[in-house]
Structure formats: structure tokens, C-alpha cells
VOZAVEX-916801 format. One record per residue (C-alpha): residue number from 0; residue in one letter; y, x, z. Coordinates in Angstrom, 2 decimals. Layout:
! VOZAVEX-916801
(rec NUM 'A' (Y X Z)) ...
! end
This chain:
! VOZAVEX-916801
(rec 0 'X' (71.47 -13.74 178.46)) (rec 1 'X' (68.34 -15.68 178.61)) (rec 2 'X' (66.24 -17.24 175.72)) (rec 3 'X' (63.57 -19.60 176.46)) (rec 4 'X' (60.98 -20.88 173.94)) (rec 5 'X' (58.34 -23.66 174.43)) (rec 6 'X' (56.06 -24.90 172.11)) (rec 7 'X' (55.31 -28.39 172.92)) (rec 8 'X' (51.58 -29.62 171.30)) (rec 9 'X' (48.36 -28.08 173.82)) (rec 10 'X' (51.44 -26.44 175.51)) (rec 11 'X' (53.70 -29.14 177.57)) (rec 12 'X' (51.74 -31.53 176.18)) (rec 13 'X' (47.94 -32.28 176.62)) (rec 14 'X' (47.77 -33.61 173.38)) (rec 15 'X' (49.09 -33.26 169.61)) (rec 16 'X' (51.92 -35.10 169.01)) (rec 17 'X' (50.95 -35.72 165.30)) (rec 18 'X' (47.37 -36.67 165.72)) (rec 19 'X' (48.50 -39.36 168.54)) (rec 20 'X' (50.68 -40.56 165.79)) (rec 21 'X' (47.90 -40.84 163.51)) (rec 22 'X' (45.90 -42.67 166.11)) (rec 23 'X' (48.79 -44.97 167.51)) (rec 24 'X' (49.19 -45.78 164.03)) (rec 25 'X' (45.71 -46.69 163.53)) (rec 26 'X' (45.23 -48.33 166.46)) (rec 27 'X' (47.97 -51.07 165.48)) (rec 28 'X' (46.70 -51.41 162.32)) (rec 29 'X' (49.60 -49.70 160.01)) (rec 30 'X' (46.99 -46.93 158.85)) (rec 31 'X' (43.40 -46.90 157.68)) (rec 32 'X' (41.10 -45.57 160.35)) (rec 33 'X' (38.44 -44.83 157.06)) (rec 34 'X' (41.02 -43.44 154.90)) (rec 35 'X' (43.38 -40.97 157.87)) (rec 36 'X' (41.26 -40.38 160.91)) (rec 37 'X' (38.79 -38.00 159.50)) (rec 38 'X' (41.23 -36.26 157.63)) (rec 39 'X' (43.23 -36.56 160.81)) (rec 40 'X' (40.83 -34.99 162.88)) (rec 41 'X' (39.97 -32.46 160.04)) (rec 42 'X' (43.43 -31.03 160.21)) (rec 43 'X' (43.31 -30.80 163.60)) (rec 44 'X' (40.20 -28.63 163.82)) (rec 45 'X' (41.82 -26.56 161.03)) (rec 46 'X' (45.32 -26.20 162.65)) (rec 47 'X' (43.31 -25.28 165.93)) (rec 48 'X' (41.36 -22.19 163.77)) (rec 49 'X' (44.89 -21.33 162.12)) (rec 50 'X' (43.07 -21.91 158.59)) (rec 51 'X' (45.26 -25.08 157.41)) (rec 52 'X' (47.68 -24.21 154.83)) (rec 53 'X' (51.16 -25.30 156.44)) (rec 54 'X' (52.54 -27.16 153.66)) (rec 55 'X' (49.15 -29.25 153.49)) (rec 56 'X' (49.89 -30.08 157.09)) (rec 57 'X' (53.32 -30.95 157.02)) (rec 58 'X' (52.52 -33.32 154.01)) (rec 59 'X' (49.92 -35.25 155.52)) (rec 60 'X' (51.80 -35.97 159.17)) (rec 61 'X' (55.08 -36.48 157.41)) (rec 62 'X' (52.91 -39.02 154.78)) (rec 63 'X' (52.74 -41.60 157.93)) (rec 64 'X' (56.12 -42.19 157.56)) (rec 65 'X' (56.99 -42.54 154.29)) (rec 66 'X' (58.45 -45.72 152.61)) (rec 67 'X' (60.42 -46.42 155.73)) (rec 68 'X' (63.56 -46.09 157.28)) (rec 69 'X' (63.68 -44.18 160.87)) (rec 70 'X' (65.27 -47.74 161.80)) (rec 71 'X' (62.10 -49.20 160.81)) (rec 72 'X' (59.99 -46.64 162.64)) (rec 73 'X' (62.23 -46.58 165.96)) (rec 74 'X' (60.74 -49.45 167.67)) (rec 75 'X' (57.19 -48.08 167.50)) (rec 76 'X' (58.82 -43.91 168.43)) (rec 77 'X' (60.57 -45.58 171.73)) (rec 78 'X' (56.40 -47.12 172.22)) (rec 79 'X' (55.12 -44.30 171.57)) (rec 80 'X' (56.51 -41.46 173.57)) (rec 81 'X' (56.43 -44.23 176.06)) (rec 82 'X' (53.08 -45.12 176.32)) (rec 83 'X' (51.43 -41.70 174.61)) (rec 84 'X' (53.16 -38.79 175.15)) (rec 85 'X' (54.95 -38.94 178.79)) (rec 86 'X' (51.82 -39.23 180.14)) (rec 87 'X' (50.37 -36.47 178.86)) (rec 88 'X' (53.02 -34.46 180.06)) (rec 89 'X' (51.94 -32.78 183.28)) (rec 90 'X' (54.37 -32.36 186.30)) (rec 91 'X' (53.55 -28.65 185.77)) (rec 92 'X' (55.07 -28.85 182.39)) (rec 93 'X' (57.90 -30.25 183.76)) (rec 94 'X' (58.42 -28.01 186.63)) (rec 95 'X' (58.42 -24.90 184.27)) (rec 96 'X' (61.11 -26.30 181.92)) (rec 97 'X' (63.36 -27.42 184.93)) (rec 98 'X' (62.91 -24.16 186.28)) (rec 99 'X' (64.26 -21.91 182.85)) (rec 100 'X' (66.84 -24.85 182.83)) (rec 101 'X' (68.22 -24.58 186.09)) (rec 102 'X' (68.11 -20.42 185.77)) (rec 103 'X' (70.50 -20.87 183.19)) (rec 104 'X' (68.36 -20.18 180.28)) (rec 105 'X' (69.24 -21.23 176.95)) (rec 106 'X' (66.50 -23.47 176.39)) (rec 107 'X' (64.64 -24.81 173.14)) (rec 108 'X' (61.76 -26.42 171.88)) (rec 109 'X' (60.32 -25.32 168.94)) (rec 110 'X' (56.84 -27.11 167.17)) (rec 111 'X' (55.32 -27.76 163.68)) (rec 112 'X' (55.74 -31.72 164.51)) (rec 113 'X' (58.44 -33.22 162.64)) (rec 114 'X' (61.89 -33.83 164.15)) (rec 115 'X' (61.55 -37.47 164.19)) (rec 116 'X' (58.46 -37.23 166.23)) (rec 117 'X' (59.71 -34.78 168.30)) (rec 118 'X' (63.10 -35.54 169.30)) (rec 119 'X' (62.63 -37.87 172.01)) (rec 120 'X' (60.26 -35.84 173.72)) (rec 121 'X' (62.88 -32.96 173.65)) (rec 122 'X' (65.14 -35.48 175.58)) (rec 123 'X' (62.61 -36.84 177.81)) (rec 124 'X' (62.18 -33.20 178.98)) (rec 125 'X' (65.94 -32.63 179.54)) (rec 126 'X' (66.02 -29.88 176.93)) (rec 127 'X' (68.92 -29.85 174.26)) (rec 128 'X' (67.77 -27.91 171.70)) (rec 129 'X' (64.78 -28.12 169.16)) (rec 130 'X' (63.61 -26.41 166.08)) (rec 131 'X' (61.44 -29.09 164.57)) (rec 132 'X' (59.88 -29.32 160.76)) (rec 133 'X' (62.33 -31.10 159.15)) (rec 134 'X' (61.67 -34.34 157.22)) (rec 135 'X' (63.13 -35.26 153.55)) (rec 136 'X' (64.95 -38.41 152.91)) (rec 137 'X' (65.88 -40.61 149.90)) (rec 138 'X' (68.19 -43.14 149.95)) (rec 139 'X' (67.58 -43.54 153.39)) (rec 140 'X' (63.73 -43.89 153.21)) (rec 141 'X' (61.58 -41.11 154.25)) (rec 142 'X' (59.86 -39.50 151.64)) (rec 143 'X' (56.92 -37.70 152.99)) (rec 144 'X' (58.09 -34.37 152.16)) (rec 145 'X' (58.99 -31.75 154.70)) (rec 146 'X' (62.71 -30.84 153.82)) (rec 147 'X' (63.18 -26.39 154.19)) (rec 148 'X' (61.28 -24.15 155.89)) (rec 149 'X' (58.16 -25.32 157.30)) (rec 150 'X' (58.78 -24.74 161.26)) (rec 151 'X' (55.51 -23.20 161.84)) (rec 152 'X' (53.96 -20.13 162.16)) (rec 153 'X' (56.14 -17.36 160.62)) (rec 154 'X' (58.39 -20.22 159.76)) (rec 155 'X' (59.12 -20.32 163.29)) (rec 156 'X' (60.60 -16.93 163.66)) (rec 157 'X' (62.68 -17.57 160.27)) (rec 158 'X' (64.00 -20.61 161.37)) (rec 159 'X' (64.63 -19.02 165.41)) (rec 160 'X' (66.72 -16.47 163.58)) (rec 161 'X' (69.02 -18.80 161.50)) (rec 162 'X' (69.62 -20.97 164.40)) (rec 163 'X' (70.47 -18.42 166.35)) (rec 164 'X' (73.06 -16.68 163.13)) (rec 165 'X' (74.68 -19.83 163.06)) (rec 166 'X' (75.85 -19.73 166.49)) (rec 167 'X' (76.99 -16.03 166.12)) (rec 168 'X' (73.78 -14.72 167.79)) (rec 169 'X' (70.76 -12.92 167.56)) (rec 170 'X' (67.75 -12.85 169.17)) (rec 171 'X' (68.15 -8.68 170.35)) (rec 172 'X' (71.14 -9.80 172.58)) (rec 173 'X' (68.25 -11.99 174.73)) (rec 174 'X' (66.07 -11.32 177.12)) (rec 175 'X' (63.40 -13.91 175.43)) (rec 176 'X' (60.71 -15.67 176.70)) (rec 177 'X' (58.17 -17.98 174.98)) (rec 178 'X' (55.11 -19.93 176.00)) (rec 179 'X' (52.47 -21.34 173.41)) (rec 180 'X' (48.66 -21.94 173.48)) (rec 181 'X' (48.12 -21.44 169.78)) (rec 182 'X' (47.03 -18.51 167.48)) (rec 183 'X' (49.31 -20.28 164.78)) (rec 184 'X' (52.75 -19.37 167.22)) (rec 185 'X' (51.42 -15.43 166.99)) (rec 186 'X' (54.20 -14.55 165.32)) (rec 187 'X' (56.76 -15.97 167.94)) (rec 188 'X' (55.23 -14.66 170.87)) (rec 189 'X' (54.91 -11.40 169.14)) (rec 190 'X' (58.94 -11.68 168.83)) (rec 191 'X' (60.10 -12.33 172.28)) (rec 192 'X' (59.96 -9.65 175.37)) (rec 193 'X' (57.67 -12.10 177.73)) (rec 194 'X' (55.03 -14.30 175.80)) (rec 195 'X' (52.96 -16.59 177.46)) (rec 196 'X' (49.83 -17.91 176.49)) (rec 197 'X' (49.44 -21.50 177.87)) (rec 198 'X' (45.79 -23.29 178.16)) (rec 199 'X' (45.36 -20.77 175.05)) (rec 200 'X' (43.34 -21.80 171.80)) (rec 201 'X' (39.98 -19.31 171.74)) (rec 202 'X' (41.81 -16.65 169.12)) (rec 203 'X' (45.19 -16.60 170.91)) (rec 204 'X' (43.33 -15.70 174.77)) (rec 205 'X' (41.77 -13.25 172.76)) (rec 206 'X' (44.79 -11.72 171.79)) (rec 207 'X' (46.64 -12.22 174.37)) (rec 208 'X' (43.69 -10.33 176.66)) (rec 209 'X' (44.00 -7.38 174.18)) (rec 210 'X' (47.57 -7.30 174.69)) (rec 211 'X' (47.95 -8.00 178.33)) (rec 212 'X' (50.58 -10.97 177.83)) (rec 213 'X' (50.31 -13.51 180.51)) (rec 214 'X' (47.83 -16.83 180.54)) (rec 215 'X' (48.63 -19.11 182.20)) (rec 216 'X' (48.17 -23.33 182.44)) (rec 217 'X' (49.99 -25.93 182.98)) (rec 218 'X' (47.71 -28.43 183.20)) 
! end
């Protein structure tokens, strides 16, 4: 059996799905440029170093949305994945996943973005599984809250684990894979048999040097 991982931000995608949010938000006018790009592009940089604390991430990104329904937001998702995020998804990208797909691999996505942002580029990429940050609700609004355990860095490996226990599995009975250009996804590529470091961050090709692990990109 065959376990495939992917990271999607800087690794499928040429971009980070929760700063184009921030932007495509400012850029129709629902957010302040003054008040959420530099802290926008502050996070980033931080994320990028592994330095941001994760809760402090997921609060900010999943702050955009709050107030609203996911009814409310949908209109704006469906534009955005159309007109930021297939685009910036390289025929490389998609090759790779098609390829793990087609082997038979049990496929799935796992990032620090939040399920709603997420979702639909899981689908565009024909994979059927995703391990996303989860988002709180209230009476059908979204709160701004992340909802569990923060899927990001360690959090990934805790949350790989109880996806996998709930369908009677564990992750010794795979021969696992995972691909991810970030020092922050350490922990999962340290999990898995065959880790691949993808258009890696400075810290992670360091790493991944040290430890012989493939590079590779897929831009």
C-alpha cells in the first residue's frame, strides 16, 4: 500500500494560498490594504523562517472570513481559485499528482490553509482527500477561530495519524511518500519513507542536503 502526501503552498502551487486571499481581498476592496497587507506580508516572511507561532497564523488568515457565512464567501472562492490559484498551478504539479493517482496511491493533500480555502483546489487537482486547518463556526457564521488541531507543523503528523486511525490504518502499513518545500512540514517529511523537498525554502534544502532526501521542482 501506497501513501502519498503533498503539501500544496510553494509546493503545487507557486504561491500561498492565504496571502492571495489576503490580496484578492484587498484588491476588491473587502479588506484594508493599511490595516492587513503588512501584517500579511509579515506573516509570510515569518511562516517562510518557521518563527510564526501557529495559532497566531491560523487566527489572522481565518480573521478574513469571519462574520460571514461560507454561502456568502462562495461566490468570491469559485473567483478565486479561478482566476488566482489554477494558474499558478504548474503542469508539472499536475503531472506528479496524476502520476501517484493513477499508480494507485492513496492520495492526500495536507496544508496549514484552512479547509474552506483549500477545498476546491483539492478538487481542481483530482485529489479526494485533504487534511486542512479546520475553521470554527457559530450559528452558521464563521468565527475566525481555527476549530482542533492546528494542521501545521507537528500538527500535521497528529492529525495524518488520526485520519488514518479512523479508517482502521496506520501509517507503518504504507510505503509513504511526501513532497513539501517548507522547513515548517519537517516533521512530516521526517515521518514518511521518501520525502521530497520541492523548490525548498533556504532551511529545508539545507536539511534536506544533510540528509540526502530528494530536491526536486516543479516549477
Amino acid at each position: 500500500m501506497k501513501l502519498t502526501l503533498f503539501d500544496l503552498d510553494h509546493t503545487l502551487l507557486a504561491g500561498d494560498s492565504d496571502q492571495l486571499w489576503c490580496e484578492f481581498l484587498i484588491g476588491k476592496g473587502l479588506l484594508d490594504r493599511s490595516e492587513f497587507g503588512r501584517r500579511n506580508e509579515e506573516l509570510h516572511l515569518r511562516y517562510q523562517a518557521g518563527t510564526v507561532g501557529a495559532e497566531e497564523f491560523a487566527s489572522f488568515y481565518l480573521g478574513t472570513l469571519a462574520g460571514r457565512t461560507p454561502g456568502h464567501w462562495e461566490p468570491l472562492r469559485l473567483e478565486f481559485l479561478r482566476t488566482q490559484i489554477a494558474p499558478r498551478i504548474s503542469q508539472r504539479s499536475r503531472e506528479v499528482v496524476r502520476r501517484h493517482l493513477d499508480a494507485g496511491d492513496l492520495v492526500v493533500m495536507t496544508t496549514a490553509t484552512s479547509r474552506f480555502l483549500t477545498e476546491l483546489t483539492c478538487l481542481y487537482l483530482g485529489i479526494d482527500h485533504l487534511l486542512a486547518t479546520e475553521a470554527r463556526m457559530a450559528q452558521g457564521l464563521f468565527t475566525g477561530e481555527p476549530e482542533g488541531t492546528l494542521n501545521m507543523r507537528e500538527g500535521k503528523v497528529t492529525r495524518l495519524h488520526q485520519w488514518l486511525a479512523a479508517r482502521g490504518l496506520t501509517l507503518q502499513r504504507f510505503e509513504s511518500t511526501a513532497y513539501s518545500d517548507s522547513i515548517n512540514d519537517l516533521p512530516l517529511l521526517s515521518a514518511v519513507h521518501r520525502p521530497f523537498a520541492v523548490d525548498p525554502d533556504p532551511l529545508l534544502r539545507e536539511h534536506a542536503e544533510d540528509k540526502g532526501w530528494e530536491i526536486i521542482s516543479l516549477r
